[in-house]
C-alpha positions as CSV (number, residue, x, y, z in Angstrom):
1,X,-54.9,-40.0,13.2
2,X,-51.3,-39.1,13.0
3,X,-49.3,-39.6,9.7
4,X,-52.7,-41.8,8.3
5,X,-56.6,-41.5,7.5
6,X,-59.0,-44.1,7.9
7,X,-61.0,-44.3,5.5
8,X,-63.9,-47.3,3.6
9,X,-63.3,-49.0,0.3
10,X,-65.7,-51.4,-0.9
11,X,-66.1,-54.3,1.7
12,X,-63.0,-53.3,3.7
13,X,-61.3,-50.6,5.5
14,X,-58.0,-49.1,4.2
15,X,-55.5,-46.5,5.4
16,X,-54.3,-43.4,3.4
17,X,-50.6,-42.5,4.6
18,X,-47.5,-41.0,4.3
19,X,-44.0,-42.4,4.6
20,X,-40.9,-41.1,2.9
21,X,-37.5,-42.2,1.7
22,X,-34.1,-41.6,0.5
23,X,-33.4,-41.5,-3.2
24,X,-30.1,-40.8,-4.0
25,X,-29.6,-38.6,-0.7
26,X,-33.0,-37.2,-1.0
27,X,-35.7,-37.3,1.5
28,X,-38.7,-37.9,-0.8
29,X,-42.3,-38.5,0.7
30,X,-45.2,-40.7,-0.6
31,X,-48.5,-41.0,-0.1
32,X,-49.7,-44.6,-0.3
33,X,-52.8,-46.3,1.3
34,X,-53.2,-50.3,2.5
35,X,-55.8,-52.5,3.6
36,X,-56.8,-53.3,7.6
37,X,-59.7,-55.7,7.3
38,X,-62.6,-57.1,5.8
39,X,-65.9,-55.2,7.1
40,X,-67.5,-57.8,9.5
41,X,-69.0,-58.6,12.3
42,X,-65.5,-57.8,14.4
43,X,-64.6,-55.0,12.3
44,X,-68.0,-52.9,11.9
45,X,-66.9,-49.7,12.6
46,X,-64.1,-47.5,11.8
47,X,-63.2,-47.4,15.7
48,X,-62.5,-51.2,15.2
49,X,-59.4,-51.0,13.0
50,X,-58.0,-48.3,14.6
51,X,-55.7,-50.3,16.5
52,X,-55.0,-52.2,13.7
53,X,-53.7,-48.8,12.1
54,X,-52.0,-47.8,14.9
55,X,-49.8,-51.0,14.9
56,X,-48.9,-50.8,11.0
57,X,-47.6,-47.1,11.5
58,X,-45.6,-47.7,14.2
59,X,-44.1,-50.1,12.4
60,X,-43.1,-47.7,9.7
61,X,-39.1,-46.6,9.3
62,X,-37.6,-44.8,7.0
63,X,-35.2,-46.4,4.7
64,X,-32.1,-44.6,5.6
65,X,-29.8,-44.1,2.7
66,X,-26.3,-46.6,2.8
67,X,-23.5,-46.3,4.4
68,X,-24.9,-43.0,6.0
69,X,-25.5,-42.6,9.7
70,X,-28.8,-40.7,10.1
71,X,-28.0,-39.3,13.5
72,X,-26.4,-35.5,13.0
73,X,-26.4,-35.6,9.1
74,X,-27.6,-32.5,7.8
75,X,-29.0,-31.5,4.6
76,X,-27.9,-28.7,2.4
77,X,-30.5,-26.6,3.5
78,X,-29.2,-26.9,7.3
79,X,-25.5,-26.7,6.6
80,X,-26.3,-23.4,4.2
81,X,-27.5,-21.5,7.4
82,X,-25.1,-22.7,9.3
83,X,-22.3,-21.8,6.6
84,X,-24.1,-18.1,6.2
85,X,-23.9,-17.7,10.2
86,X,-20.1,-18.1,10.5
87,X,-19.2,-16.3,7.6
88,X,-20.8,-13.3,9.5
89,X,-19.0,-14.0,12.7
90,X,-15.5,-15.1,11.7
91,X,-12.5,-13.3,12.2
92,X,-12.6,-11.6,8.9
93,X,-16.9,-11.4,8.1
94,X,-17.7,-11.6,4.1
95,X,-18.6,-8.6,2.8
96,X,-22.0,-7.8,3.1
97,X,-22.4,-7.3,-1.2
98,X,-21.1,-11.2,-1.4
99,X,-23.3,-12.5,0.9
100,X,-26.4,-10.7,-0.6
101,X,-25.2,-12.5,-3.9
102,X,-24.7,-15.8,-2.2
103,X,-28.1,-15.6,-0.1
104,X,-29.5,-14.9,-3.5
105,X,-28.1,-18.0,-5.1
106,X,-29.3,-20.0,-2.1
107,X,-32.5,-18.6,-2.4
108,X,-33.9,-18.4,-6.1
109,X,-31.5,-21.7,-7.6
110,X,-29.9,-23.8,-5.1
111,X,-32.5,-24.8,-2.0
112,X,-35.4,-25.0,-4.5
113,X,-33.7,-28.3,-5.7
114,X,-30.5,-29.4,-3.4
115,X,-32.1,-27.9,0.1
116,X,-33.5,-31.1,1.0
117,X,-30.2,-33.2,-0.1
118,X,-28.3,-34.9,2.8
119,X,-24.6,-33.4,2.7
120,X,-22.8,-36.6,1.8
121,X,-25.5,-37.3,-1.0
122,X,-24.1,-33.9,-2.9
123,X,-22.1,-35.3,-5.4
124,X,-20.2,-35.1,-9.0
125,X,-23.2,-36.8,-9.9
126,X,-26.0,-34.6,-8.0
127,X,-24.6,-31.3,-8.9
128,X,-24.2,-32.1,-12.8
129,X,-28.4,-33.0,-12.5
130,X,-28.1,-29.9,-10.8
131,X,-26.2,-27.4,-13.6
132,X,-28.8,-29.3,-16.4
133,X,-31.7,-28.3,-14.7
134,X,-30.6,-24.6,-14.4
135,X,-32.3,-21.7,-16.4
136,X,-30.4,-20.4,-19.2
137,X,-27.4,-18.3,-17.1
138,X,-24.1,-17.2,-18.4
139,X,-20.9,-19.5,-17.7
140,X,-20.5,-16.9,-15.0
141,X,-23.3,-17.4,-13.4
142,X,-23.2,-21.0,-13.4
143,X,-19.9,-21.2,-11.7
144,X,-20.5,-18.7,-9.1
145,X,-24.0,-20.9,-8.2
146,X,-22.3,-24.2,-8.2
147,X,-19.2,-22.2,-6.1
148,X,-21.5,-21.9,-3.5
149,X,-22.7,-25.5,-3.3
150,X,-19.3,-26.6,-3.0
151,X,-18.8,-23.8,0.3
152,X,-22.0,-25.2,1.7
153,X,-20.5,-28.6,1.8
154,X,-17.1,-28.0,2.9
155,X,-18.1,-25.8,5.8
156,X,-19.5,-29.1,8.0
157,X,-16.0,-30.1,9.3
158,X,-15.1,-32.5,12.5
159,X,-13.9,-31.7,16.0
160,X,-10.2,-31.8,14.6
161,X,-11.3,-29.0,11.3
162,X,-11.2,-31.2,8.8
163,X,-13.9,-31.6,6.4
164,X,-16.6,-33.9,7.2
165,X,-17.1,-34.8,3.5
166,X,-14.1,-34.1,1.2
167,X,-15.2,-34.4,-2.5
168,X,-13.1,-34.1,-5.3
169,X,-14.8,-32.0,-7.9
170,X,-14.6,-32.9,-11.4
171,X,-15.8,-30.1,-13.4
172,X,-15.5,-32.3,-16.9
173,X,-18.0,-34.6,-15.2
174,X,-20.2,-31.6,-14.1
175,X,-20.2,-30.0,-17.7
176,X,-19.6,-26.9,-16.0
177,X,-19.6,-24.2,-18.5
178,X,-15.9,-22.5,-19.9
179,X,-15.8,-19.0,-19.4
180,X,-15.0,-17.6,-22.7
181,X,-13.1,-14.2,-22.3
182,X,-14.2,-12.6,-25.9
183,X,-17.8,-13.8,-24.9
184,X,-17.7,-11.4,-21.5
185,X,-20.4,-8.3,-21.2
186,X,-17.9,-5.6,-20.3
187,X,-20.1,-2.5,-21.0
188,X,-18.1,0.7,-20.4
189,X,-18.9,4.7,-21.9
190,X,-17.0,6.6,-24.6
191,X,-15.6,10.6,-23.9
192,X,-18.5,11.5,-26.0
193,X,-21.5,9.5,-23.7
194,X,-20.0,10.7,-21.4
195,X,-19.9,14.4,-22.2
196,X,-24.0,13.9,-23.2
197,X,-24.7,12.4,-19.7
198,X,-23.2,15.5,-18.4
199,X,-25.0,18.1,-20.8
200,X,-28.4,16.1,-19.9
201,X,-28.1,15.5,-16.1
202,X,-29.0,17.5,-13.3
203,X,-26.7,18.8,-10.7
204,X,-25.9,16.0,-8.5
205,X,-25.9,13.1,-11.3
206,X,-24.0,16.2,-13.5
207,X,-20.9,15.8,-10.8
208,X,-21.5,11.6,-9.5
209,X,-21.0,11.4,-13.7
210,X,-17.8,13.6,-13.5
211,X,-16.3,11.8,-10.6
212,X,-17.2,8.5,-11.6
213,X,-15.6,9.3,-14.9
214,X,-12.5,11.1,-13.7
215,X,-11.5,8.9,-11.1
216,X,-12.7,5.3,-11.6
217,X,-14.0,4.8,-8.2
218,X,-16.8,2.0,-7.5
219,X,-19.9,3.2,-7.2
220,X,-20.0,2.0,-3.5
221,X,-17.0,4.2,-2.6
222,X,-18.2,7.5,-4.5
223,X,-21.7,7.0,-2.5
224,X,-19.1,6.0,1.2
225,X,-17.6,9.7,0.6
226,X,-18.0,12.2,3.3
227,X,-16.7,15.7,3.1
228,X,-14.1,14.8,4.9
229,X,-12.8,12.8,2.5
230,X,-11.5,15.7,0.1
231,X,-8.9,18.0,0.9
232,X,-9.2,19.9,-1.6
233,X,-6.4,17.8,-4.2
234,X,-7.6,14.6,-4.0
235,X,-9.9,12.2,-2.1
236,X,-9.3,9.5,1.2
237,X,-11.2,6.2,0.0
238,X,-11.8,4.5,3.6
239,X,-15.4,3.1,3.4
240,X,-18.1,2.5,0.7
241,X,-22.0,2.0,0.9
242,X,-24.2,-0.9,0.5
243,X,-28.4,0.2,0.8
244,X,-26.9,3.3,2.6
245,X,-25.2,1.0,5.5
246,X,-21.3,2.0,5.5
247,X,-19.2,-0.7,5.7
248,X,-15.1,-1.3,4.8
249,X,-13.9,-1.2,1.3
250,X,-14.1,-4.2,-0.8
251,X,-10.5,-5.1,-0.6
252,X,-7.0,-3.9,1.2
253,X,-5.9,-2.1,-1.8
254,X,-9.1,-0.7,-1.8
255,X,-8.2,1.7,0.8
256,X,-5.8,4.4,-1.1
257,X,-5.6,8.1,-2.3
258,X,-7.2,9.2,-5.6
259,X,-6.0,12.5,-6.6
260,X,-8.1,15.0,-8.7
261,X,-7.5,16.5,-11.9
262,X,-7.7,20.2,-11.3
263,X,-10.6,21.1,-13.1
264,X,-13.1,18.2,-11.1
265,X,-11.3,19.4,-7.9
266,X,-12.9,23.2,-8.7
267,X,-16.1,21.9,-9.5
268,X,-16.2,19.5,-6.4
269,X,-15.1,22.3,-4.2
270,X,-18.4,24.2,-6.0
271,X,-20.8,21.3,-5.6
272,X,-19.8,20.6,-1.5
273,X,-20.1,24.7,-1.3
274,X,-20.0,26.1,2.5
275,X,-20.9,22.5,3.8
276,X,-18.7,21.1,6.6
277,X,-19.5,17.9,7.1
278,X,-21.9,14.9,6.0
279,X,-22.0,12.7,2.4
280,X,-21.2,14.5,-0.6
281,X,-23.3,12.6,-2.0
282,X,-26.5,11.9,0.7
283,X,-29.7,12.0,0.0
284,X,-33.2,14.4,1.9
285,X,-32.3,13.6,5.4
286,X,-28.3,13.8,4.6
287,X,-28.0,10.0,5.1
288,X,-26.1,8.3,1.8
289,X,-28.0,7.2,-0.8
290,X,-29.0,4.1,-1.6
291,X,-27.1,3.0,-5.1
292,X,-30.0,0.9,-6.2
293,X,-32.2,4.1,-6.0
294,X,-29.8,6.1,-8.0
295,X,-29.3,3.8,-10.3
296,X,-32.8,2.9,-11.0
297,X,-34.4,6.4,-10.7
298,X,-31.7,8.5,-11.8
299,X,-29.3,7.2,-13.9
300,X,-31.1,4.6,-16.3
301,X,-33.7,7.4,-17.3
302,X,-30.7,9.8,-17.9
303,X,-29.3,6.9,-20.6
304,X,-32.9,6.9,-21.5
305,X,-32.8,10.8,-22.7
306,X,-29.3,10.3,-24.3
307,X,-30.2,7.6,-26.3
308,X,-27.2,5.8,-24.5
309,X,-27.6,1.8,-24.2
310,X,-28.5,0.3,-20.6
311,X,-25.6,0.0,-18.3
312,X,-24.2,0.4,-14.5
313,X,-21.8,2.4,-12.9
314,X,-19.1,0.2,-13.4
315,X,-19.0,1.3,-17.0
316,X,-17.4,4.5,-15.9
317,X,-14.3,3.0,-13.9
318,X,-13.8,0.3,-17.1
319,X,-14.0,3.7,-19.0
320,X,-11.0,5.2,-16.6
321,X,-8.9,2.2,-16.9
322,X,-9.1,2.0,-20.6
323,X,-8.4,5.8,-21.0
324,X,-5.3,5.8,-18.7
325,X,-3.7,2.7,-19.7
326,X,-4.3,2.9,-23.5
327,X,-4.3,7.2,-24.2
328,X,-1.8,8.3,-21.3
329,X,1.6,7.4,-19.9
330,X,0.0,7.0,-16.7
331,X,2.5,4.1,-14.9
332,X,1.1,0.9,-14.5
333,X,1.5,0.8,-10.3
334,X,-0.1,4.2,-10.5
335,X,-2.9,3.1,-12.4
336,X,-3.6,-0.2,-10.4
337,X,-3.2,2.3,-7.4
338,X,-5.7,4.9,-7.9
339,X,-8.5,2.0,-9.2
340,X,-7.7,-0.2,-6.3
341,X,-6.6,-3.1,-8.5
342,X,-5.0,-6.1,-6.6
343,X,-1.2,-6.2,-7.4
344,X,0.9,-9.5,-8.4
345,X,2.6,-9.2,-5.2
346,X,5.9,-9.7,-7.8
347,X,9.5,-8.0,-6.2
348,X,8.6,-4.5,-8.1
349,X,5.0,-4.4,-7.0
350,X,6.7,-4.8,-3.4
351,X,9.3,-1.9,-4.6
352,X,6.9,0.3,-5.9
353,X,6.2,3.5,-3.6
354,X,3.4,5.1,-5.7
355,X,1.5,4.7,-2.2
356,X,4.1,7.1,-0.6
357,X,4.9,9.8,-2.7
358,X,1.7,12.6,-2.9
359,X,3.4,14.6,-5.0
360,X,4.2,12.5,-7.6
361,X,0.8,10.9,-7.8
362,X,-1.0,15.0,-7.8
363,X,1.8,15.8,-10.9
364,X,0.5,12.9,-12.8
365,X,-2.9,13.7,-12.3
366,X,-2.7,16.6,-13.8
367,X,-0.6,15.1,-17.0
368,X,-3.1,12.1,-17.8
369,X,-6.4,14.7,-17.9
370,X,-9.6,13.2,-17.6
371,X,-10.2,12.5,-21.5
372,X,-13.8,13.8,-22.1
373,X,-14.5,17.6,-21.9
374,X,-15.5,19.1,-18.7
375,X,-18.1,22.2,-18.1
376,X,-16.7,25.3,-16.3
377,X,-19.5,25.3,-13.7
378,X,-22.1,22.7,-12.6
379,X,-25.6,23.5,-13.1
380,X,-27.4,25.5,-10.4
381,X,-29.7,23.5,-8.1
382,X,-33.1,23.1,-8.7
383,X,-35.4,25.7,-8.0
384,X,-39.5,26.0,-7.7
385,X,-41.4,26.8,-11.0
386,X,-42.1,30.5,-10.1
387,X,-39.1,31.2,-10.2
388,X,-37.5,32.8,-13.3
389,X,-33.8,31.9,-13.4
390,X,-32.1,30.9,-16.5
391,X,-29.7,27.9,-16.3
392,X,-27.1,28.8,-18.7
393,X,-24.3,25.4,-19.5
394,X,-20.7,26.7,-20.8
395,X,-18.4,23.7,-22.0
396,X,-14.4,23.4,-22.8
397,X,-11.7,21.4,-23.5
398,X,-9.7,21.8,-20.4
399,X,-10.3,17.8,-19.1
400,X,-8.6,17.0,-22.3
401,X,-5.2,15.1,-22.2
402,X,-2.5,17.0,-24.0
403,X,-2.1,16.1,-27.3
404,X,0.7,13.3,-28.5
């Protein structure tokens, strides 16, 4: 029997069902049971009562929650793949790293507890339940989560593109956690971790290490380079790589000119050799490489073997920013133009022709240096066992900046 079981208690008959209802915005089921009859003469059987059941569950309705029309209201759950949809098809699509991070939200803290939550029941109130029963997550964390909550919710709008369910967030209310700026995880390298990566690595993580260093790129632009991408001075940042899928750079100011310090210019020219075309940086079948599998394979065990604590790429561009701005008289427009900084958008950030002048940016590349000391050739590839070449390393000082 649909939605109910028939079953014998006693001297009567009884149904086992199901019925649900809405507390606080929440479709919560139940399973109850009831009497239908005495067991007599008229009701011997469990045939007999089945009408009676019949009857009694039709007669069931849900109690809708107030002041809420049931008809077309979605839950959070709904409205979350409806939200992920037209952030892939509007004019300007997410990128596809933020929507793995917001799918990932969705998916291990948000629809676990809210998915079932009609839209007009996620309130102040629901979302601060919602933040308590979180696992232990940085401030961070919590704010990016709940960020997503409130996108879910504001992307049902009406026919004239207004929101269907304007909420005014109060964040005091919510006891959202304060991001405390000294309290930030901003891992980055020193010259000399840097200079023991490069003594301990082979020859690809050897030059990723040097251009990661040297240049501050993000991690998905060094893996987005082709060979086309270096002339020789300086490198064309145009695309970047996430799971070895190209895809545009992560912002407009992403898209800019980084030019080389002489030195990693030689030894990139030596590591691309007589190739014409591809990834620098690609992987057996010359496809790019998936950063995940460098990271994890290559680049953790290397911190491993030089004792160096746990980090990520980024460490290396926080490592190029700290260098330049702190140990060099690199100009601040330069600096924010090779890293791909966003700018203030202030009257001398709109005067500033850093982006126009080739010249000027090469002369200063080779004035700031690179900070950590640099080897004179790359190791060679690797070769089979049998063989009986020696790998000899030979280190200098020529990355260094000049002396104050």
């Amino acid at each position: 029997m649909q939605r109910g079981k028939i079953f014998r208690k006693g001297s009567s008959w009884h149904l086992r069902y199901k019925k649900y209802e809405f507390v606080d915005g929440k479709k919560v089921w139940q399973t109850t049971s009831t009497k239908l009859a005495d067991i007599d003469l008229q009701h011997r059987t469990q045939q007999s009562v089945e009408d009676d059941a019949e009857k009694f569950l039709k007669g069931l309705n849900p109690v809708k929650p107030a002041g809420i029309l049931a008809k077309g209201v979605k839950t959070l759950k709904e409205q979350s793949e409806i939200w992920l949809q037209s952030c892939q098809s509007r004019q300007e699509p997410a990128k596809p790293t933020t929507l793995k991070h917001w799918k990932s939200h969705l998916k291990v803290h948000i629809l676990p507890r809210l998915g079932n939550v009609l839209l007009p029941a996620v309130t102040n109130k629901a979302v601060k339940e919602f933040v308590a029963q979180l696992p232990k997550l940085s401030a961070n964390s919590v704010r990016n989560i709940v960020n997503v909550i409130k996108l879910v919710k504001a992307s049902a709008i009406n026919d004239e593109g207004d929101e269907t369910y304007p909420t005014k967030w109060n964040h005091e209310f919510i006891n959202m956690p304060k991001i405390k700026e000294r309290e930030l995880r901003r891992p980055t390298f020193s010259a000399a971790q840097i200079e023991t990566m490069i003594g301990k690595a082979d020859r690809r993580m050897q030059m990723l290490t040097i251009l990661l260093a040297a240049t501050g790129l993000r991690a998905g632009e060094a893996f987005g380079l082709e060979i086309r991408h270096f002339d020789g001075f300086r490198l064309r940042i145009e695309q970047g790589t996430l799971d070895g899928v190209i895809q545009t750079p992560k912002t407009e100011n992403s898209y800019r000119h980084v030019e080389l310090y002489p030195a990693v210019a030689k030894l990139l020219k030596s590591y691309i050799g007589d190739r014409t075309e591809g990834f620098i940086f690609s992987n057996g079948s010359q496809k790019a490489v998936h950063q995940s599998d460098i990271l994890r394979r290559k680049f953790h065990p290397l911190l491993a073997e030089a004792k160096i604590p746990k980090n990520g790429f980024h460490g290396f561009r926080r490592y190029r920013n700290t260098y330049l701005r702190n140990e060099t008289e690199c100009p601040d427009g330069l600096l924010k133009f090779w890293l791909g900084h966003s700018t203030s958008k202030d009257m001398s950030d709109r005067y500033d022709m850093v982006r126009d002048d080739p010249e000027f940016r090469l002369t200063q590349a080779k004035a700031v240096g690179v900070g950590f000391k640099l080897p004179t050739q790359l190791k060679r590839a690797l070769v089979p066992k049998k063989s009986k070449i020696v790998v000899r390393r030979v280190v200098h000082d020529s990355g260094l900046a000049p002396q104050k």
